[in-house]
N, CA, C and O atoms as a MOPAC input file, in Angstrom:
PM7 MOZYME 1SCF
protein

 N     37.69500 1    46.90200 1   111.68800 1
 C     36.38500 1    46.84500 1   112.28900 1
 C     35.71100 1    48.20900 1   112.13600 1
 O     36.40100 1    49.22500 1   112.22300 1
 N     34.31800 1    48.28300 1   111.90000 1
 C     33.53800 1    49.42800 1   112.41000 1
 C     32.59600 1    49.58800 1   112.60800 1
 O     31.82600 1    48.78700 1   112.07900 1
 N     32.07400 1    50.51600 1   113.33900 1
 C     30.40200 1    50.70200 1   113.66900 1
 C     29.21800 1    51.49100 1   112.59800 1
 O     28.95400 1    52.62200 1   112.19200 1
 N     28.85900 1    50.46400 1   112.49500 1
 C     27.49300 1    50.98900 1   111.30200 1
 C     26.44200 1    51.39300 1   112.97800 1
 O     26.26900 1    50.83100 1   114.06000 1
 N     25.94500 1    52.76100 1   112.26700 1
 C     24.65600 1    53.37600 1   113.06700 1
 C     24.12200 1    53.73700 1   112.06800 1
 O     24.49400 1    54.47400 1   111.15500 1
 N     22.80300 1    52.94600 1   112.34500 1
 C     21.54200 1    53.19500 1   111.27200 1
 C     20.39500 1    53.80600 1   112.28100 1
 O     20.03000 1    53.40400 1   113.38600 1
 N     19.99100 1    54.85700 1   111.54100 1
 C     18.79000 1    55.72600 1   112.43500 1
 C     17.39500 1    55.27800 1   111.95600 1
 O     17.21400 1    56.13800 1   111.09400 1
 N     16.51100 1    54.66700 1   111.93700 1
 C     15.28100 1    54.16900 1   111.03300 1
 C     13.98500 1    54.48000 1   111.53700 1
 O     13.68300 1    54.86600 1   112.66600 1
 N     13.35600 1    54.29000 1   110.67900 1
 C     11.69000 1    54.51500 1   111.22000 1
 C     11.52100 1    53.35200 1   112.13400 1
 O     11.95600 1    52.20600 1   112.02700 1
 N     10.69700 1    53.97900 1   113.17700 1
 C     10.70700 1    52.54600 1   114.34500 1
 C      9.75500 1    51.24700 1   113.95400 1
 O     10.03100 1    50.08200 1   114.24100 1
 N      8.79800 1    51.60700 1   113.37300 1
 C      7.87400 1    50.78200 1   112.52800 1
 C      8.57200 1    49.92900 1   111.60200 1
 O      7.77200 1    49.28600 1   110.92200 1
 N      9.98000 1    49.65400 1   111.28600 1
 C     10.94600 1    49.16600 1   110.52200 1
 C     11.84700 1    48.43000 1   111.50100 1
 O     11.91200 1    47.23400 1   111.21800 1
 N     12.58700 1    48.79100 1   112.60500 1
 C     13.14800 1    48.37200 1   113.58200 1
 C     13.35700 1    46.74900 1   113.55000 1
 O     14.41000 1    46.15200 1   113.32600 1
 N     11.60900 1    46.00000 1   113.93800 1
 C     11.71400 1    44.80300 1   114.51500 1
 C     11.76600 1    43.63300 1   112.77400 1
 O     12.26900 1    42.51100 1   112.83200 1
 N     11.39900 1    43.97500 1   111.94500 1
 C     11.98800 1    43.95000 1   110.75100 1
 C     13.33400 1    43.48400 1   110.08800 1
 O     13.65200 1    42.42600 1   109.54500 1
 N     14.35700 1    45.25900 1   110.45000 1
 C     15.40700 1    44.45800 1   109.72400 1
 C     16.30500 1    44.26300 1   110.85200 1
 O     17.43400 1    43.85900 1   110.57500 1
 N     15.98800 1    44.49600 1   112.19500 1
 C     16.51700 1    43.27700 1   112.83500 1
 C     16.74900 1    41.44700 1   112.88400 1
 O     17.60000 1    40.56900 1   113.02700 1
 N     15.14400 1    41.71900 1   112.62300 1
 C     14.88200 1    40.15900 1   112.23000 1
 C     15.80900 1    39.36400 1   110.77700 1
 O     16.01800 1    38.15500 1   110.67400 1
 N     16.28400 1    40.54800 1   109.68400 1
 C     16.29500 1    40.27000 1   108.81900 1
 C     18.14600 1    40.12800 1   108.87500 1
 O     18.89200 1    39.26400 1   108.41300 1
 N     18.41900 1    41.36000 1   109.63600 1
 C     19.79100 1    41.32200 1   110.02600 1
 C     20.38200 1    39.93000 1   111.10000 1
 O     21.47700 1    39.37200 1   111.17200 1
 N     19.48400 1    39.79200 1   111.60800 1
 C     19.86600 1    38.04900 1   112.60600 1
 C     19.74700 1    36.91600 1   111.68300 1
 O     19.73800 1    35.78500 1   112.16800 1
 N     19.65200 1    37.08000 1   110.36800 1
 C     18.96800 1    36.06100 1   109.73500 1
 C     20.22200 1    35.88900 1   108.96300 1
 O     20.71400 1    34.78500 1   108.72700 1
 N     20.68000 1    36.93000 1   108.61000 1
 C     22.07000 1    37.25700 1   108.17900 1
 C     23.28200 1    37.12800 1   109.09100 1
 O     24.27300 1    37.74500 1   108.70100 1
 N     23.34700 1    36.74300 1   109.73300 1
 C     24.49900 1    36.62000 1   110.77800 1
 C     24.99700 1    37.51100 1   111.78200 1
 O     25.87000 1    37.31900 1   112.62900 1
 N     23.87500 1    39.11600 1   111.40200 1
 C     24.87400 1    39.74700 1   112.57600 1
 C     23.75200 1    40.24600 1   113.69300 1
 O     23.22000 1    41.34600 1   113.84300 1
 N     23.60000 1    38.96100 1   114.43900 1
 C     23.37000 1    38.48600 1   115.76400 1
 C     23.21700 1    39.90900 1   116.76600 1
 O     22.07700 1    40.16400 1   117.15400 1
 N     24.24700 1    40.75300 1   117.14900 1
 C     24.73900 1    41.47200 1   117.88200 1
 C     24.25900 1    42.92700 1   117.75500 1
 O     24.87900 1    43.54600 1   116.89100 1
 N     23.36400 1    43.58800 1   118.36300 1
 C     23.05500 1    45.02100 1   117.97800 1
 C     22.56800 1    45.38400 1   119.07700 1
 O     21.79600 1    44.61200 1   119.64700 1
 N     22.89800 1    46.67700 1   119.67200 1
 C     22.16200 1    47.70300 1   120.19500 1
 C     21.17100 1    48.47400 1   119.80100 1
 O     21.52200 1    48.98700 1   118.73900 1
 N     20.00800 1    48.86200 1   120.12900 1
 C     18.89900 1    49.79900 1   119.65700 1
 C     18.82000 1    50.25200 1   121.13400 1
 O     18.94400 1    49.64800 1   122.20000 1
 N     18.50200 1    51.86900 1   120.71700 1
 C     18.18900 1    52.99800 1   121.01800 1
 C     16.58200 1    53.46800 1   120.67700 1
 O     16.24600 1    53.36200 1   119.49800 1
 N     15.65900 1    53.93800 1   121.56400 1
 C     15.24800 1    54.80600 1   120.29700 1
 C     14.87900 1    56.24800 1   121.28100 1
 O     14.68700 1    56.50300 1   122.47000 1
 N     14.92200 1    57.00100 1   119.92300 1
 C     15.73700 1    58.51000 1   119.82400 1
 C     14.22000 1    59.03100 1   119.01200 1
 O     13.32300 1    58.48200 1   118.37200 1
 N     14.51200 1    60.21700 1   119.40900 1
 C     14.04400 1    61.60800 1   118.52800 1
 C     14.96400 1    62.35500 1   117.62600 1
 O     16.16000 1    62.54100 1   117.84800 1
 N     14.17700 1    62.83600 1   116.41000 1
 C     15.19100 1    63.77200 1   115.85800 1
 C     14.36100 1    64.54700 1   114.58400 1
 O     13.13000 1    64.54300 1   114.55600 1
 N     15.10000 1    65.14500 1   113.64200 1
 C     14.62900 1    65.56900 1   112.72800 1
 C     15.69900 1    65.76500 1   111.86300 1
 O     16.72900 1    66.22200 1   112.35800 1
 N     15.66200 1    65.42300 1   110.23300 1
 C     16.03500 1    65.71000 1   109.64200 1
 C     16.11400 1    66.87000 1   108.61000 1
 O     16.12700 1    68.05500 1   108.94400 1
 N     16.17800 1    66.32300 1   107.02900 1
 C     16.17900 1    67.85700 1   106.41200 1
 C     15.13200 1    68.51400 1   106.21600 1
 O     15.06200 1    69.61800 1   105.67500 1
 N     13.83400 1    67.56000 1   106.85300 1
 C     11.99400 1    68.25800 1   106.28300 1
 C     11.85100 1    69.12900 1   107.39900 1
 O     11.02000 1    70.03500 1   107.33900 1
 N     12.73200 1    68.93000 1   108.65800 1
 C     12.45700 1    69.55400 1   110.13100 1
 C     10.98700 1    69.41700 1   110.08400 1
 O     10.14000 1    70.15300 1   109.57900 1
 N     10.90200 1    68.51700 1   110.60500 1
 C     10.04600 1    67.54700 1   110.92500 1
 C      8.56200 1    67.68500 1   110.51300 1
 O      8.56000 1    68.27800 1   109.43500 1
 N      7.51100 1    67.44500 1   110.83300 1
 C      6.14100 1    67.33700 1   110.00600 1
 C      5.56400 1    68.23400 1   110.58400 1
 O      5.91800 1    68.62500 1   111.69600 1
 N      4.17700 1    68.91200 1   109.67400 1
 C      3.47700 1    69.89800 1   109.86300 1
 C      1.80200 1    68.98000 1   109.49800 1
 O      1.14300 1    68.65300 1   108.51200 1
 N      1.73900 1    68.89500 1   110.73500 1
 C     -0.09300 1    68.50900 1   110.50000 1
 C     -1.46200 1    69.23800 1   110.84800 1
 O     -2.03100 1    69.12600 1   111.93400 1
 N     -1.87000 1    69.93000 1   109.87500 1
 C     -3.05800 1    71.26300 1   109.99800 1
 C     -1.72600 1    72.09000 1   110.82500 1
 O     -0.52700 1    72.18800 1   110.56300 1
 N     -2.45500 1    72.53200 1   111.76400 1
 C     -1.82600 1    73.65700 1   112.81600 1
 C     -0.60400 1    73.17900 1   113.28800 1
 O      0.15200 1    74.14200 1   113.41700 1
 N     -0.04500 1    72.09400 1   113.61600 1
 C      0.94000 1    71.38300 1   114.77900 1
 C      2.00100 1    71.22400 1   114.00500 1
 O      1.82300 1    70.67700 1   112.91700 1
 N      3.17800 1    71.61000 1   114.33900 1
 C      4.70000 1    71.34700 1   114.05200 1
 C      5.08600 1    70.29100 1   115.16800 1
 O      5.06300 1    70.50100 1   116.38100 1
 N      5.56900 1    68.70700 1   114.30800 1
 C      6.49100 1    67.96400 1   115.25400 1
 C      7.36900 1    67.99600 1   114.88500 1
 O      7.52500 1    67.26900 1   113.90400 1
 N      8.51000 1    68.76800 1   115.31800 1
 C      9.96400 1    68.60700 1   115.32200 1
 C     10.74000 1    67.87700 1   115.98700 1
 O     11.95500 1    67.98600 1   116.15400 1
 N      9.92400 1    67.02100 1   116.42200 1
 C     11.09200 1    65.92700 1   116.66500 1
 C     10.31600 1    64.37800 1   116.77700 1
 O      9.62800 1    63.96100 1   117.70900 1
 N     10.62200 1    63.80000 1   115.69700 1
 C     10.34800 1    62.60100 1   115.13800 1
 C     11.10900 1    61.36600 1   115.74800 1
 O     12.30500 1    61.20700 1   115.99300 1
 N      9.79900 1    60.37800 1   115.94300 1
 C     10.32900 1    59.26800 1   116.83800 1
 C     11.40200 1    58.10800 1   115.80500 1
 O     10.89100 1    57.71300 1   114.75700 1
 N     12.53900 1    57.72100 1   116.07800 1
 C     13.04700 1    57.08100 1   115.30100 1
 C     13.86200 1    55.99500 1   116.24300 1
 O     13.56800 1    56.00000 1   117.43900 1
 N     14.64600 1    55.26800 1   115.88300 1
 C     15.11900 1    53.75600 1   116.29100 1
 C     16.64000 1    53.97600 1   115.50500 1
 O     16.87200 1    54.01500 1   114.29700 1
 N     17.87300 1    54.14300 1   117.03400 1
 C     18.98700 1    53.85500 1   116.45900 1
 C     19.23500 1    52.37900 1   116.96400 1
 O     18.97000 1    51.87700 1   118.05600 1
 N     19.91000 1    51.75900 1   115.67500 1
 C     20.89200 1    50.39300 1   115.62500 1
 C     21.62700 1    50.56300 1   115.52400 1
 O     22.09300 1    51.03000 1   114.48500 1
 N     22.54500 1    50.17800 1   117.02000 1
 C     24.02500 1    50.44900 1   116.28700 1
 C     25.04400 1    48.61400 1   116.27600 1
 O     24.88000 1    47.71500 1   117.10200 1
 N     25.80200 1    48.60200 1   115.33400 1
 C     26.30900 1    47.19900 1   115.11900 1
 C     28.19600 1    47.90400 1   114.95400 1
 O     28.55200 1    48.98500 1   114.48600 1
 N     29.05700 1    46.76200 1   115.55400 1
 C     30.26800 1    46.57200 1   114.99900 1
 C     30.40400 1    45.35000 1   114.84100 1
 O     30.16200 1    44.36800 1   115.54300 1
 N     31.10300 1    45.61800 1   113.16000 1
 C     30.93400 1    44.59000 1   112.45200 1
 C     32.45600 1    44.58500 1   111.91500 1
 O     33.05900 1    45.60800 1   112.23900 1
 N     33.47000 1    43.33400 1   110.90200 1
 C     34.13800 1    43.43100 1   110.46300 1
 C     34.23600 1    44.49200 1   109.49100 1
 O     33.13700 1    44.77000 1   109.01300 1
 N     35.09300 1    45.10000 1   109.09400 1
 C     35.15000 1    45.96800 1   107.57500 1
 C     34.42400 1    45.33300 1   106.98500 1
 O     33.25500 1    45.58600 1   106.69100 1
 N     35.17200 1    44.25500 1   106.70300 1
 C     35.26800 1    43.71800 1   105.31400 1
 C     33.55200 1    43.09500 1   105.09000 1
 O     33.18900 1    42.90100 1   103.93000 1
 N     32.84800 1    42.89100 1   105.91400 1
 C     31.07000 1    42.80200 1   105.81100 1
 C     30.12300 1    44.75900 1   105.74100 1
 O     28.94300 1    45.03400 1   105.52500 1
 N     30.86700 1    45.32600 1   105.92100 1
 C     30.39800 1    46.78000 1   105.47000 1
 C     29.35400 1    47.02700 1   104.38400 1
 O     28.50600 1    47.91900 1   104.41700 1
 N     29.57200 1    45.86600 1   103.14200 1
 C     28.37700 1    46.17100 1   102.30200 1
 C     27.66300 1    45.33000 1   102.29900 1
 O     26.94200 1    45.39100 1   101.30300 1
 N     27.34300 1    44.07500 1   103.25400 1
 C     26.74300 1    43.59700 1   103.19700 1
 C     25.82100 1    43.94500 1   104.27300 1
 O     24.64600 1    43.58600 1   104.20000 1
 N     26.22600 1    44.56600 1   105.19200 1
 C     24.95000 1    45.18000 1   106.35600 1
 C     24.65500 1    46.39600 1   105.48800 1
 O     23.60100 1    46.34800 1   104.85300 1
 N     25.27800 1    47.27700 1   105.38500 1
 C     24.88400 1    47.78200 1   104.30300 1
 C     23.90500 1    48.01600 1   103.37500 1
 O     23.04000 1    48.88800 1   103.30000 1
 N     24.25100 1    46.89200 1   102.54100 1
 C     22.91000 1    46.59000 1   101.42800 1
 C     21.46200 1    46.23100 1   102.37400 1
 O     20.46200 1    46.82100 1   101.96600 1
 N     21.29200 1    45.45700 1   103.41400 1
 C     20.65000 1    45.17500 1   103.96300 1
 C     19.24600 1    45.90300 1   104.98200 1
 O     18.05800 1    45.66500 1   105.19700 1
 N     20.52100 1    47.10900 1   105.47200 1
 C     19.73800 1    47.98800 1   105.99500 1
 C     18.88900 1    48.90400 1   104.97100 1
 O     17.82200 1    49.46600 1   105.21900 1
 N     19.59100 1    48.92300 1   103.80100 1
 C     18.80200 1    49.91300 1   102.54500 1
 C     17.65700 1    49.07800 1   102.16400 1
 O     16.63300 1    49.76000 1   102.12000 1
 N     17.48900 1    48.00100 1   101.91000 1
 C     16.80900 1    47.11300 1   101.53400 1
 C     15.52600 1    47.15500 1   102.89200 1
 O     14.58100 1    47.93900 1   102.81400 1
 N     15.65000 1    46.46000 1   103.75000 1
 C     14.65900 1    46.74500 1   104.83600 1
 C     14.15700 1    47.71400 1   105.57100 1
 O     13.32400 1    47.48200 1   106.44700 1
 N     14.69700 1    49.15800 1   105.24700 1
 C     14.85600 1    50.24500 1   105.80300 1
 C     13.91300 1    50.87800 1   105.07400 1
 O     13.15800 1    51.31000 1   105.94500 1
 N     13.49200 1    51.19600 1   104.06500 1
 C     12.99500 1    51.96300 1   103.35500 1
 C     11.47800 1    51.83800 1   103.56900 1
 O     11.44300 1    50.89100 1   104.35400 1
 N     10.32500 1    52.17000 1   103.38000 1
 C      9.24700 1    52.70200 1   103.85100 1
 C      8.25200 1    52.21600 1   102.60700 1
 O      7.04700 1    52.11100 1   102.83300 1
 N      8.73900 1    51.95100 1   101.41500 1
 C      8.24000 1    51.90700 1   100.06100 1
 C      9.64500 1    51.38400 1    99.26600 1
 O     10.82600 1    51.44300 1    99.60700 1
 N      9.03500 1    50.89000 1    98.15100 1
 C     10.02400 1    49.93200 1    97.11300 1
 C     11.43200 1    51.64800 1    96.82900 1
 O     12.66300 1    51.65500 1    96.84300 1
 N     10.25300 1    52.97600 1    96.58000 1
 C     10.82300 1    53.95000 1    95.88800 1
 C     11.86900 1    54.67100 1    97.60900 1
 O     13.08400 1    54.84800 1    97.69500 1
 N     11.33600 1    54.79100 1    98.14800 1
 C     11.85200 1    54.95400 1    99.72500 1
 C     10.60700 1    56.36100 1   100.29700 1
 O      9.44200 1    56.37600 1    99.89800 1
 N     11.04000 1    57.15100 1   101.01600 1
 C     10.49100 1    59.04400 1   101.17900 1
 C     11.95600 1    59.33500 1   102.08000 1
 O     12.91600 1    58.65300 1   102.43700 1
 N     11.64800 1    60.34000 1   102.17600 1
 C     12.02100 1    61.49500 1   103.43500 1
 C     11.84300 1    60.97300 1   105.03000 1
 O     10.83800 1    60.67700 1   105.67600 1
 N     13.13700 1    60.99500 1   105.33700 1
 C     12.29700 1    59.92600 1   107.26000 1
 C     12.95600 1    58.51500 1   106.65400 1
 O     12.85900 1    57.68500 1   107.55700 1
 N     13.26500 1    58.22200 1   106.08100 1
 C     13.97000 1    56.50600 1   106.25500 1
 C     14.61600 1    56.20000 1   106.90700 1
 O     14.68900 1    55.11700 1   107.48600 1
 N     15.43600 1    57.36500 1   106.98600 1
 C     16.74300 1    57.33800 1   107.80200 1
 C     18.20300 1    57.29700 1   107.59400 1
 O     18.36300 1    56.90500 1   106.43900 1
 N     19.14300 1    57.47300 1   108.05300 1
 C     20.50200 1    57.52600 1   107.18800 1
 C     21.12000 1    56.17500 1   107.80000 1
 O     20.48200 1    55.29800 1   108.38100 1
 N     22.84800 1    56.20300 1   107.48000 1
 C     23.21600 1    54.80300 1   107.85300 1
 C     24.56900 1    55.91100 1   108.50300 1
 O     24.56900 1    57.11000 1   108.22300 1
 N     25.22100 1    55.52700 1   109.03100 1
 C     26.58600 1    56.50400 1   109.42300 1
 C     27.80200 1    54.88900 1   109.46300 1
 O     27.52000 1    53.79700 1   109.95600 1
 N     28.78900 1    55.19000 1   108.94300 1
 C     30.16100 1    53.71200 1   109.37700 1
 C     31.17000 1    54.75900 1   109.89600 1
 O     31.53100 1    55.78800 1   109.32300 1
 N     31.42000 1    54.44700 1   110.68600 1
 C     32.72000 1    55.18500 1   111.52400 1
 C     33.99700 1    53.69300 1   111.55500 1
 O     33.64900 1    52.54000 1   111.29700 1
 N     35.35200 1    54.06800 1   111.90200 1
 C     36.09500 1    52.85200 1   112.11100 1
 C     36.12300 1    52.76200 1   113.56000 1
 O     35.79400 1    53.72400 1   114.25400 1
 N     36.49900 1    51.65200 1   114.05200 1
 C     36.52500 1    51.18700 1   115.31500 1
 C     37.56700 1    50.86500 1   115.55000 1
 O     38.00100 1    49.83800 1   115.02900 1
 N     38.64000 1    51.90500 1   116.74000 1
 C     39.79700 1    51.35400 1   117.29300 1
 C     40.37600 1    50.03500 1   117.89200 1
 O     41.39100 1    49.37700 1   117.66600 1
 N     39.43000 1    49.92600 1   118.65800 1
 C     39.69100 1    48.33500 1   120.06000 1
 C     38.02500 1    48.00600 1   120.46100 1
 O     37.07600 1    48.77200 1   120.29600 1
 N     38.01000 1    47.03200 1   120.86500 1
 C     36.66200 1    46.61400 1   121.70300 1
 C     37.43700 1    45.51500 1   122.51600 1
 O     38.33900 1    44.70500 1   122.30000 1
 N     36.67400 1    45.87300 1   123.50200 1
 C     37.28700 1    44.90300 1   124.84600 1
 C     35.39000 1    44.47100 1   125.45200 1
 O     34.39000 1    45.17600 1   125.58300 1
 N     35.65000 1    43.04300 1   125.66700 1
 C     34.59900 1    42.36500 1   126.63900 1
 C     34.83700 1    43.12700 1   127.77100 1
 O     35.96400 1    43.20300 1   128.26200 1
 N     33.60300 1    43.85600 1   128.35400 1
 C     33.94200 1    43.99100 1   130.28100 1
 C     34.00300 1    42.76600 1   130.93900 1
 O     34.62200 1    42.71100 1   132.00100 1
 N     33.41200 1    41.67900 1   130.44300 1
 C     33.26500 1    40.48700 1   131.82900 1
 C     35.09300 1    39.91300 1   131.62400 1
 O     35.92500 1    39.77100 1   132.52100 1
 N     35.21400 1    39.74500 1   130.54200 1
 C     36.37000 1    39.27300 1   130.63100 1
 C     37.73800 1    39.74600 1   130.02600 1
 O     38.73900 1    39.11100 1   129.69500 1
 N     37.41100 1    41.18300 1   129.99400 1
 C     38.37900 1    42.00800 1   129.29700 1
 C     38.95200 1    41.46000 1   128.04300 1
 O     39.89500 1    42.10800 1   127.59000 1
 N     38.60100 1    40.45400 1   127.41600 1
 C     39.22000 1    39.64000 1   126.33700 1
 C     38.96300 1    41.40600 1   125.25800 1
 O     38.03400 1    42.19000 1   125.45300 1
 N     40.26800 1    41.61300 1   124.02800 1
 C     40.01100 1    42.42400 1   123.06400 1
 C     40.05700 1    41.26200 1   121.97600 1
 O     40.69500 1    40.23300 1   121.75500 1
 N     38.80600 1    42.16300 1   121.30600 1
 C     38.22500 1    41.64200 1   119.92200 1
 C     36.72700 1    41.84800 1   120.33100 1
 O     36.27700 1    42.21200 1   121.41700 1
 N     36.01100 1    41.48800 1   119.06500 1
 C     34.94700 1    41.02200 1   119.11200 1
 C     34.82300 1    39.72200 1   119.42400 1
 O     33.70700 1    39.20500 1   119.48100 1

């Protein structure tokens, strides 16, 4: 098992959620967060925003579907066919245990 965290433009969010439920994986947390990446963040006339509004999703999913959320989030994620700067990254970590609280059952 593991957790895909995808950080995205929030304007993208309700999107490839939609696109990710359409696909089977039902189940996600969103966040949304500030941050900045490698542009440290935008300069408009006079004003520095360093910290850019963004939308974490986070999903645990089987391994073995890894490239298929994956492909998915790259695909709906991007801003333009070519992508920019600000899309956002994807992070997969592995996942030890998950336990239900209501019914302590482990698994997903």
């Amino acid at each position: 098992m593991i957790l895909v965290r995808a950080i995205v433009r929030p304007e993208k969010k309700d999107v490839l959620l939609a696109e990710l439920s359409s696909a089977g994986f039902h189940a996600a947390t969103v966040v949304d967060v500030v941050g900045r990446g490698k542009q440290m963040g935008i300069k408009i006339g006079d004003v520095l925003y360093d910290e850019i509004p963004k939308s974490l999703i986070m999903m645990a999913v089987p391994a073995a579907q890894k490239d298929e959320i994956v492909s998915l989030i790259l695909k709906y994620a991007k801003s333009s066919d070519a992508g920019a700067f600000g899309d956002g990254k994807i992070f997969i970590s592995p996942v030890e245990e998950v336990y239900t609280v209501s019914t302590g059952a482990k698994g997903l």
